[in-house]
Biopython code that builds the backbone (N, CA, C, O; Angstrom):
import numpy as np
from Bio.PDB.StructureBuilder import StructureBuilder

atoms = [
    (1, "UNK", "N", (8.991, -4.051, 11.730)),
    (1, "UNK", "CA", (9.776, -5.043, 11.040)),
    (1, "UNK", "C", (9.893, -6.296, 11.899)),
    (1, "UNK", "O", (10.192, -6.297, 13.093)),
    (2, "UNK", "N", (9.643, -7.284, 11.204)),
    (2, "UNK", "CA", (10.287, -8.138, 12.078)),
    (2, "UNK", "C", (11.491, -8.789, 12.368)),
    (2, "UNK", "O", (12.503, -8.709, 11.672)),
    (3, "UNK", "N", (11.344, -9.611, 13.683)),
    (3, "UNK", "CA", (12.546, -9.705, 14.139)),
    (3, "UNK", "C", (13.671, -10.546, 13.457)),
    (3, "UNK", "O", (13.891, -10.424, 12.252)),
    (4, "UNK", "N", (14.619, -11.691, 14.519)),
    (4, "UNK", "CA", (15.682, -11.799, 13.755)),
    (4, "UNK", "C", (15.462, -13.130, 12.786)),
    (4, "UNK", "O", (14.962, -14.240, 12.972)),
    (5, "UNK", "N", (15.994, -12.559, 11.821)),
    (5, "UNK", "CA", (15.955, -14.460, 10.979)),
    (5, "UNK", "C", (14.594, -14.612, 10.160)),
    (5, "UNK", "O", (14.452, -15.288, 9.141)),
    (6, "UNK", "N", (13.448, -13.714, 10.922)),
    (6, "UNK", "CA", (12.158, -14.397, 10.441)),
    (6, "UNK", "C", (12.046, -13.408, 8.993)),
    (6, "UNK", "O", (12.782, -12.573, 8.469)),
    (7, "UNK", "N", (10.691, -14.005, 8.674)),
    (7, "UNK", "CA", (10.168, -12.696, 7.152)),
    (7, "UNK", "C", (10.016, -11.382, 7.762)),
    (7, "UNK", "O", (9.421, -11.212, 8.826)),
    (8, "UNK", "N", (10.749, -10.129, 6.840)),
    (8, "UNK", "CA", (10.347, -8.890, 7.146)),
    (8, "UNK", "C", (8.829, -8.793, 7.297)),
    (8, "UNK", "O", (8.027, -9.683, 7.015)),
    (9, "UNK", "N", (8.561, -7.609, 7.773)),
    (9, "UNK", "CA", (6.901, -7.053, 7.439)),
    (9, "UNK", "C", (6.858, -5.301, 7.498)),
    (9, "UNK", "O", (7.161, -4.396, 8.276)),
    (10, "UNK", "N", (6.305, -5.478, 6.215)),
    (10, "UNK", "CA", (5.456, -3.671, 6.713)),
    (10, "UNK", "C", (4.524, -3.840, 7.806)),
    (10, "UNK", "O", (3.503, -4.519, 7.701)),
    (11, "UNK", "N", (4.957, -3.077, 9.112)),
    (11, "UNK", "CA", (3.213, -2.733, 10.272)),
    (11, "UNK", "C", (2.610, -1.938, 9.344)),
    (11, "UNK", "O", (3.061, -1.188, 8.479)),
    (12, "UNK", "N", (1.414, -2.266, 9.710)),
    (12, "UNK", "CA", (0.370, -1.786, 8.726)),
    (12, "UNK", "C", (0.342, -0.162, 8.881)),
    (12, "UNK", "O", (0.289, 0.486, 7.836)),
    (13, "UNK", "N", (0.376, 0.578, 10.208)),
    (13, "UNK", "CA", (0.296, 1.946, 9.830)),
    (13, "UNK", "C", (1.599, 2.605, 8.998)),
    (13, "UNK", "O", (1.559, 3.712, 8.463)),
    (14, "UNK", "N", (2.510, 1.902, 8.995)),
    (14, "UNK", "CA", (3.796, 2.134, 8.360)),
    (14, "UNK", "C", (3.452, 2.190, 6.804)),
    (14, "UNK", "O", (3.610, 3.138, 6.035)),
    (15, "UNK", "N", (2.972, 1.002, 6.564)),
    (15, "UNK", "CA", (2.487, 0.646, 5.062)),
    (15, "UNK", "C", (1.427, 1.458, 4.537)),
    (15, "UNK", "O", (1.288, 1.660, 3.330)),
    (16, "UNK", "N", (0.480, 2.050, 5.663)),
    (16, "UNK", "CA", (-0.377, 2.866, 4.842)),
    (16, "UNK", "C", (0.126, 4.269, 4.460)),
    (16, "UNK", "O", (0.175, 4.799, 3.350)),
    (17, "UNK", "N", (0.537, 4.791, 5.835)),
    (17, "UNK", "CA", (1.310, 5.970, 5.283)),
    (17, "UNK", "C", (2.420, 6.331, 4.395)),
    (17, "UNK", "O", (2.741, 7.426, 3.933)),
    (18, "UNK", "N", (3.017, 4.978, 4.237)),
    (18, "UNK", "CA", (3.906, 5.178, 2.785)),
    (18, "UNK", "C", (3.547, 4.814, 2.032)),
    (18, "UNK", "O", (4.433, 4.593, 1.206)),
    (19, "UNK", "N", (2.144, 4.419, 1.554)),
    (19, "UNK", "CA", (1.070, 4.318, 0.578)),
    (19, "UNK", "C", (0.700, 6.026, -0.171)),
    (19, "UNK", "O", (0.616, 6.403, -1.340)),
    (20, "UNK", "N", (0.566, 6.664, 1.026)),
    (20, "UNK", "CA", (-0.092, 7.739, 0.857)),
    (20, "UNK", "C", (0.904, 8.973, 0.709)),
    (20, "UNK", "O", (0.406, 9.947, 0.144)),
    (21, "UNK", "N", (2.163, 9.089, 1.102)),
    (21, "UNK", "CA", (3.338, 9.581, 0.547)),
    (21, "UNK", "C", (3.512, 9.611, -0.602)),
    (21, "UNK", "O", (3.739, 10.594, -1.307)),
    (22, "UNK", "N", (3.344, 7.642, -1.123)),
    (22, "UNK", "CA", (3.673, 7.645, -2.593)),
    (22, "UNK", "C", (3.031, 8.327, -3.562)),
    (22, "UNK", "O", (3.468, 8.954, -4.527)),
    (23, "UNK", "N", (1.324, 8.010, -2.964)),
    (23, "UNK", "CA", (0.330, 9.065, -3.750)),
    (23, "UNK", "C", (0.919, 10.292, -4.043)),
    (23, "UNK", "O", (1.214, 10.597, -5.199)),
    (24, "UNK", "N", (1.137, 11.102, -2.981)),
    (24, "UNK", "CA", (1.112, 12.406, -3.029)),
    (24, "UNK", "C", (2.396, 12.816, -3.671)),
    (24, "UNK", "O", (2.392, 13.870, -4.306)),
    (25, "UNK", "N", (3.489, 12.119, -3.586)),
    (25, "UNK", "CA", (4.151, 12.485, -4.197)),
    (25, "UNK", "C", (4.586, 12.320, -6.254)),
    (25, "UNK", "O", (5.387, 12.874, -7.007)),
    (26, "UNK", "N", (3.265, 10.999, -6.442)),
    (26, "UNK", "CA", (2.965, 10.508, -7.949)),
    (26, "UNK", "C", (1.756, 11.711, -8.086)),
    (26, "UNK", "O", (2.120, 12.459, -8.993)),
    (27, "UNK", "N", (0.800, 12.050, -7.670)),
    (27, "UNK", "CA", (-0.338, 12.434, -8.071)),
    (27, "UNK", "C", (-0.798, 14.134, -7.556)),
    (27, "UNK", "O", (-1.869, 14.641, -7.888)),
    (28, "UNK", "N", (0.164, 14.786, -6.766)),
    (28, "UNK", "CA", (0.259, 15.649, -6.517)),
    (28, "UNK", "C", (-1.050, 15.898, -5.356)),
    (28, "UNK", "O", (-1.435, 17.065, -5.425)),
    (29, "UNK", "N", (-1.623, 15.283, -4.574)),
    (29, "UNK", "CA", (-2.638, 15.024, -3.355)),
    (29, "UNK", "C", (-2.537, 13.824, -2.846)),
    (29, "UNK", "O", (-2.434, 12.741, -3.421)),
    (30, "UNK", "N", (-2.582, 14.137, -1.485)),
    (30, "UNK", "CA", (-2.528, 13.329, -0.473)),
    (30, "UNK", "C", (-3.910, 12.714, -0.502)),
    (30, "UNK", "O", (-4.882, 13.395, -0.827)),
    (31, "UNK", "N", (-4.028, 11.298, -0.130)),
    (31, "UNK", "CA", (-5.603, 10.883, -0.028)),
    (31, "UNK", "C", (-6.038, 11.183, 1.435)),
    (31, "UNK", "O", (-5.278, 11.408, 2.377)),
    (32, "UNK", "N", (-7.273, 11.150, 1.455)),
    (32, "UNK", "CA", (-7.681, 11.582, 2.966)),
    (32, "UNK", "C", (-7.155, 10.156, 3.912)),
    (32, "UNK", "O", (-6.745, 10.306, 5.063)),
    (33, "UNK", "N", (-7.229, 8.884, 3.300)),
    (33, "UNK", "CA", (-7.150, 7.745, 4.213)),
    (33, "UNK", "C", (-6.667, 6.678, 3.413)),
    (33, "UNK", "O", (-7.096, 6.436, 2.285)),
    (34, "UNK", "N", (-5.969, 6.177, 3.866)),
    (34, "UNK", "CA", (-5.477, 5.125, 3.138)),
    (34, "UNK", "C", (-5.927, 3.314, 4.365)),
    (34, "UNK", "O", (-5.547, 3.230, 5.533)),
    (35, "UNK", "N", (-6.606, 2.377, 3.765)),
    (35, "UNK", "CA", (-6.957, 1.221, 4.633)),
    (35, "UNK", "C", (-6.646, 0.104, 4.510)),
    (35, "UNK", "O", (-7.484, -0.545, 3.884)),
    (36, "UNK", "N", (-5.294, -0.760, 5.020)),
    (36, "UNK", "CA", (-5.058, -2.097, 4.770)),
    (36, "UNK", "C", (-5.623, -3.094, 5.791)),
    (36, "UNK", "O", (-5.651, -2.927, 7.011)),
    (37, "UNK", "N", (-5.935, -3.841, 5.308)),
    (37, "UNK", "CA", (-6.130, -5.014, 6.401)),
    (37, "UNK", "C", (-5.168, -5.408, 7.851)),
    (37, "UNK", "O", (-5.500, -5.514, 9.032)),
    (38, "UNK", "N", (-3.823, -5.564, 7.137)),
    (38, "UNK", "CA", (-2.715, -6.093, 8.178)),
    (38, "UNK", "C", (-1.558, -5.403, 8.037)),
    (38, "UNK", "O", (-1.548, -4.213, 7.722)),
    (39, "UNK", "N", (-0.540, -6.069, 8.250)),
    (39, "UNK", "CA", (0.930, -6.218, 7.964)),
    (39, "UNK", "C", (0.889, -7.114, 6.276)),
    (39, "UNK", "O", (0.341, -8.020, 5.649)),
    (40, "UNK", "N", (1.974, -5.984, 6.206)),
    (40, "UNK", "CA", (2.225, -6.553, 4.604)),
    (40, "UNK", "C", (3.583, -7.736, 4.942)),
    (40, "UNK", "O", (4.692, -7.517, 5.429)),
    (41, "UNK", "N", (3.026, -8.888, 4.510)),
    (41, "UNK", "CA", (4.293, -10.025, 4.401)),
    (41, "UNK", "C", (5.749, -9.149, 3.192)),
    (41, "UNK", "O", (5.685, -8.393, 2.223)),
    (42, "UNK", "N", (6.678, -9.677, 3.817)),
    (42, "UNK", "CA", (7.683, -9.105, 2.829)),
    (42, "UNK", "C", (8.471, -10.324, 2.185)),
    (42, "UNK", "O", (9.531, -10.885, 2.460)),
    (43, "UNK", "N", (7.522, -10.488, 1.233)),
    (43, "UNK", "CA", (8.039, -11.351, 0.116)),
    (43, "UNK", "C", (7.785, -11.338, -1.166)),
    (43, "UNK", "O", (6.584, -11.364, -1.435)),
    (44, "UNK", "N", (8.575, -11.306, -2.126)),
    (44, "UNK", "CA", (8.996, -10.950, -3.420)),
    (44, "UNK", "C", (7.495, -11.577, -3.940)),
    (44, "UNK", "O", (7.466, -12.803, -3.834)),
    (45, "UNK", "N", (6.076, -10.892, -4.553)),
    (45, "UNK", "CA", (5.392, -11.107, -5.183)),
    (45, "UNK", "C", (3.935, -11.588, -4.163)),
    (45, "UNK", "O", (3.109, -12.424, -4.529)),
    (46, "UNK", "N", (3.898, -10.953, -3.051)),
    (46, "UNK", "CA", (2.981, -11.018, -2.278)),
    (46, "UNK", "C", (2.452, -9.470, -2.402)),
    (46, "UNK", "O", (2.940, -8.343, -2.320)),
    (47, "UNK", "N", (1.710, -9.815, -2.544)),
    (47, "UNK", "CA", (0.041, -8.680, -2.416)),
    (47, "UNK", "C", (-0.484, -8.422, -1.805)),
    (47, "UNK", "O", (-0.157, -9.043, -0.794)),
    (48, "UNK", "N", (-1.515, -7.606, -1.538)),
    (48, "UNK", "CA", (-2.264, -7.257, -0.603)),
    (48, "UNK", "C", (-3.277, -6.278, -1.546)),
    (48, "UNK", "O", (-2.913, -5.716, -2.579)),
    (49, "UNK", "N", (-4.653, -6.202, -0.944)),
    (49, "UNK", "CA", (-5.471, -5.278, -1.163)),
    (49, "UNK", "C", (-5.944, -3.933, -0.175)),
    (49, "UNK", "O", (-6.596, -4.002, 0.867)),
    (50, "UNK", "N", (-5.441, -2.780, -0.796)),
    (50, "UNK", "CA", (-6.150, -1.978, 0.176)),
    (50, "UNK", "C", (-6.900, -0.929, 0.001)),
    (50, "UNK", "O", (-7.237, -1.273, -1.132)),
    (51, "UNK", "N", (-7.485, 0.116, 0.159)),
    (51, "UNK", "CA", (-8.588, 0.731, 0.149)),
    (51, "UNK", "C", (-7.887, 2.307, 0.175)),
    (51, "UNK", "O", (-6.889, 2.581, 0.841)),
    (52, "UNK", "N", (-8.507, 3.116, -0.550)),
    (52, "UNK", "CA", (-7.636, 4.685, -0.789)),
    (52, "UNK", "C", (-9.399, 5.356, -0.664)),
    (52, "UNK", "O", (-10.403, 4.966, -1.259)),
    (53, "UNK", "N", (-9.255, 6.368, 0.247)),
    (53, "UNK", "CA", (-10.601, 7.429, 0.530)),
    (53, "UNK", "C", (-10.293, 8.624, 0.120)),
    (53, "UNK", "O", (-9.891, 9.370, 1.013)),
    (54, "UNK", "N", (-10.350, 9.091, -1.009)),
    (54, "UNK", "CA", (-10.139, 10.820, -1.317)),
    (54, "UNK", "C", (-11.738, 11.225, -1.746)),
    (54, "UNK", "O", (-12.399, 10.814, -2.699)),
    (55, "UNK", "N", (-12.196, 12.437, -0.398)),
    (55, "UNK", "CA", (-13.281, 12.829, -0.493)),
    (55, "UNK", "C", (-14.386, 12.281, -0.525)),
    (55, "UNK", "O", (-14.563, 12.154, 0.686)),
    (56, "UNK", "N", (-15.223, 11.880, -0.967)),
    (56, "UNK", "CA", (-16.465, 11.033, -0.849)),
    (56, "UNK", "C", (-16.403, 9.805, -2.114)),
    (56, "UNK", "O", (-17.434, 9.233, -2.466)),
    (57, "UNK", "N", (-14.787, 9.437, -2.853)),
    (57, "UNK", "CA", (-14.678, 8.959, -3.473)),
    (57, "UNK", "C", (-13.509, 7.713, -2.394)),
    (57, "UNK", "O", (-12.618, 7.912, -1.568)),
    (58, "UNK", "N", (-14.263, 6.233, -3.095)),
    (58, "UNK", "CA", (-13.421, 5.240, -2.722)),
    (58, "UNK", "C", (-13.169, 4.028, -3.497)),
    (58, "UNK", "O", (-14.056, 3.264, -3.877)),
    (59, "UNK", "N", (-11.824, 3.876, -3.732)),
    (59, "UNK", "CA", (-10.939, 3.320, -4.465)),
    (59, "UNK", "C", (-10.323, 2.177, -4.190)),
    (59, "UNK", "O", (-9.427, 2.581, -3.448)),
    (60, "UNK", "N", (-10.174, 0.943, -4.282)),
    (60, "UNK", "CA", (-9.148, -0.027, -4.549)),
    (60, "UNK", "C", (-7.643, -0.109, -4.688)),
    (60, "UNK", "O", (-7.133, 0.651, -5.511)),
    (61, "UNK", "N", (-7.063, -0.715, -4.178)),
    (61, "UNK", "CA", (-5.570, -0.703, -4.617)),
    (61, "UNK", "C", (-4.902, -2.031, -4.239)),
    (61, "UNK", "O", (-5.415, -3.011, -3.700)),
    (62, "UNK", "N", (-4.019, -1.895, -4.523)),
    (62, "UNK", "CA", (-2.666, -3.339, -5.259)),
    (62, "UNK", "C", (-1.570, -2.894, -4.416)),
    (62, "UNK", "O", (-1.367, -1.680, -4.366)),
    (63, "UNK", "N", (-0.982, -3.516, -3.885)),
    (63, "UNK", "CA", (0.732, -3.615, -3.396)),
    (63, "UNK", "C", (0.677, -4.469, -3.629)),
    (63, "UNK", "O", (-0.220, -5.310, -3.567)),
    (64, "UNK", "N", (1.909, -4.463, -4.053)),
    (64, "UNK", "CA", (2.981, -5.890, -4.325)),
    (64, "UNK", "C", (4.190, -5.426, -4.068)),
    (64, "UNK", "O", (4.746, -4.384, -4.413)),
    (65, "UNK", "N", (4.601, -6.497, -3.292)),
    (65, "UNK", "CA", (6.076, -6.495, -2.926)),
    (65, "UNK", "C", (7.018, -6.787, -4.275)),
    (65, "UNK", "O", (6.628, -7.662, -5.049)),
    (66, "UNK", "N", (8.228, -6.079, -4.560)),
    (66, "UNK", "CA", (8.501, -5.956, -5.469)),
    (66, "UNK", "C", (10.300, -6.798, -5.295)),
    (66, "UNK", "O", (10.835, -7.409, -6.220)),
    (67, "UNK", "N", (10.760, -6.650, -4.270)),
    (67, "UNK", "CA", (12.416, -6.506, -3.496)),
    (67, "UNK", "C", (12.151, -6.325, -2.394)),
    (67, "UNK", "O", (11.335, -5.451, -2.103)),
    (68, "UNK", "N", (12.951, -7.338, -1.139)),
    (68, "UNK", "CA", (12.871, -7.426, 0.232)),
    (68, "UNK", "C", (14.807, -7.552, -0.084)),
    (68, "UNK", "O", (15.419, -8.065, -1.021)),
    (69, "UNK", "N", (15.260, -6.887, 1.073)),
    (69, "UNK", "CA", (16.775, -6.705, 0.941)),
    (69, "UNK", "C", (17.169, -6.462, 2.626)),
    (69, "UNK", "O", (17.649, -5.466, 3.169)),
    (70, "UNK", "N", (16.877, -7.417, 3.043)),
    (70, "UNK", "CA", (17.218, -7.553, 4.605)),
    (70, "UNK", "C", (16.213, -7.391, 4.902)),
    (70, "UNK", "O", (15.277, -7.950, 4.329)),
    (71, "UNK", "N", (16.021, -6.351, 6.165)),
    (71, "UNK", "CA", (14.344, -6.088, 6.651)),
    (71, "UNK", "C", (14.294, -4.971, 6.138)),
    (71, "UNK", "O", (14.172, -4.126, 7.025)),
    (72, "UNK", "N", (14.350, -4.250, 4.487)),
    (72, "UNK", "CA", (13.745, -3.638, 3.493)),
    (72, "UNK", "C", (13.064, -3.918, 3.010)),
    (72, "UNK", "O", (13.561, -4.897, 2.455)),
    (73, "UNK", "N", (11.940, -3.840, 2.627)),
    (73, "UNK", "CA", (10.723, -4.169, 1.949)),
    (73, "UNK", "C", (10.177, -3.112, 1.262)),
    (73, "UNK", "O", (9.380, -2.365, 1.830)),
    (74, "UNK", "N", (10.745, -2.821, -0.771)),
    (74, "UNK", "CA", (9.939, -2.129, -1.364)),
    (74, "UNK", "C", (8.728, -3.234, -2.325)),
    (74, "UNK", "O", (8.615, -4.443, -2.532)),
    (75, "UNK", "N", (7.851, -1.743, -2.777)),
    (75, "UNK", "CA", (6.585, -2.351, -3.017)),
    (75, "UNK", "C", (6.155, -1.580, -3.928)),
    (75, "UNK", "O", (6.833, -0.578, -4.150)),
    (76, "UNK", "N", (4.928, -1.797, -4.718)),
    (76, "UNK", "CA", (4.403, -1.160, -6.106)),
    (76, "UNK", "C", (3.023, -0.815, -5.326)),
    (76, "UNK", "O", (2.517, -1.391, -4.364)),
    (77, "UNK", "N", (2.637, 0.173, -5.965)),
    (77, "UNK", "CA", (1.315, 0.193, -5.501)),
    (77, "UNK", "C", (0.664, 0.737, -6.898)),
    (77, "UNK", "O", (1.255, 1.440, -7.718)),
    (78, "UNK", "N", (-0.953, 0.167, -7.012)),
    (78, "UNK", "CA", (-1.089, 0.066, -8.278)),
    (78, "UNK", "C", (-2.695, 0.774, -7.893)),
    (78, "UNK", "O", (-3.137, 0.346, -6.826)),
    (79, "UNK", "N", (-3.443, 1.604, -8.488)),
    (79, "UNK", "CA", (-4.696, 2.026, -7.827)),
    (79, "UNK", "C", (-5.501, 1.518, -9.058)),
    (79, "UNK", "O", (-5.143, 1.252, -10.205)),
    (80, "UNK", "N", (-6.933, 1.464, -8.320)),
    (80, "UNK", "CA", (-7.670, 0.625, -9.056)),
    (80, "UNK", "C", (-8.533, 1.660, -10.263)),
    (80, "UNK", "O", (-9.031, 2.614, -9.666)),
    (81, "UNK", "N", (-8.754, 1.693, -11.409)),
    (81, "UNK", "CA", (-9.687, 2.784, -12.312)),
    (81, "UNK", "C", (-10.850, 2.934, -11.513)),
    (81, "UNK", "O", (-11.351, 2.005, -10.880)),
    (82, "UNK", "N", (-11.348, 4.274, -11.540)),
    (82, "UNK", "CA", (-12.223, 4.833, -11.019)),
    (82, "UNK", "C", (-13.279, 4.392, -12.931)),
    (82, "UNK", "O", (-12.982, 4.461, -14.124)),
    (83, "UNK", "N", (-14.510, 3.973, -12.119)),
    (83, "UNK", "CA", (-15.362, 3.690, -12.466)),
    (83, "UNK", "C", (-16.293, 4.500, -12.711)),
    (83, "UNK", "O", (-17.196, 4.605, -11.881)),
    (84, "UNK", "N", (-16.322, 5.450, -14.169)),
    (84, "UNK", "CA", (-17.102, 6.840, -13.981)),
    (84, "UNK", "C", (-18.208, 5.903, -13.941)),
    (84, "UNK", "O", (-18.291, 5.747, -12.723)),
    (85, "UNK", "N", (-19.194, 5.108, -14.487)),
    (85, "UNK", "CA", (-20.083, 4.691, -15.066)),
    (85, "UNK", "C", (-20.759, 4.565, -13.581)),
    (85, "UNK", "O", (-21.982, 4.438, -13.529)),
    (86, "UNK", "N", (-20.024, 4.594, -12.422)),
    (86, "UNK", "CA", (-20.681, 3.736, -11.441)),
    (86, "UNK", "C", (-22.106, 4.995, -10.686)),
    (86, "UNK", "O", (-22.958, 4.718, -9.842)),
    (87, "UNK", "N", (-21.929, 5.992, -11.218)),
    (87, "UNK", "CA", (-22.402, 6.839, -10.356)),
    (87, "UNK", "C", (-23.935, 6.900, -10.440)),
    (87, "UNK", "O", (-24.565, 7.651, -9.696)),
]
sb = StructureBuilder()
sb.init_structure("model")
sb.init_model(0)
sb.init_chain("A")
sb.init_seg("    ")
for serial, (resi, resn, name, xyz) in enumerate(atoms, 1):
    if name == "N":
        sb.init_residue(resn, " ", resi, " ")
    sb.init_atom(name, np.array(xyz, "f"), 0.0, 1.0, " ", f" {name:<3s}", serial, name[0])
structure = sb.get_structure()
């Protein structure tokens, strides 16, 4: 998190693993890996793209910050359709 006064942030291993919580606890499996770029800025309608690895399958995904409430920062995470066609 950051410090005083400034914008919160998710650290990125923070953000991935409560990426992958959320999974498991919406979808009933944990993904093998979850991959963001950075620190998620914590501000109401900031995004980020990150990357979900379950098995030899890899996926897309959406956060968005949804509510920052001090240095709280919740977020949506939105996964991208798996693309049967692609195979």
């Amino acid at each position: 998190m950051a410090g005083c006064g400034g914008t919160p942030t998710v650290d990125k291993d923070k953000l991935e693993e409560g990426i992958a919580d959320d999974l498991e606890r919406e979808v009933g499996a944990r993904p093998d890996k979850i991959t963001c770029p950075g620190d998620l800025t914590g501000k109401v309608g900031e995004t980020m793209r990150c990357e979900l690895t379950a098995g030899e399958d890899t996926l897309g995904l959406t956060v968005e910050v949804t509510e920052v409430d001090g240095s709280d920062v919740a977020y949506t995470v939105e996964v991208d359709e798996m693309d049967e066609s692609a195979s």
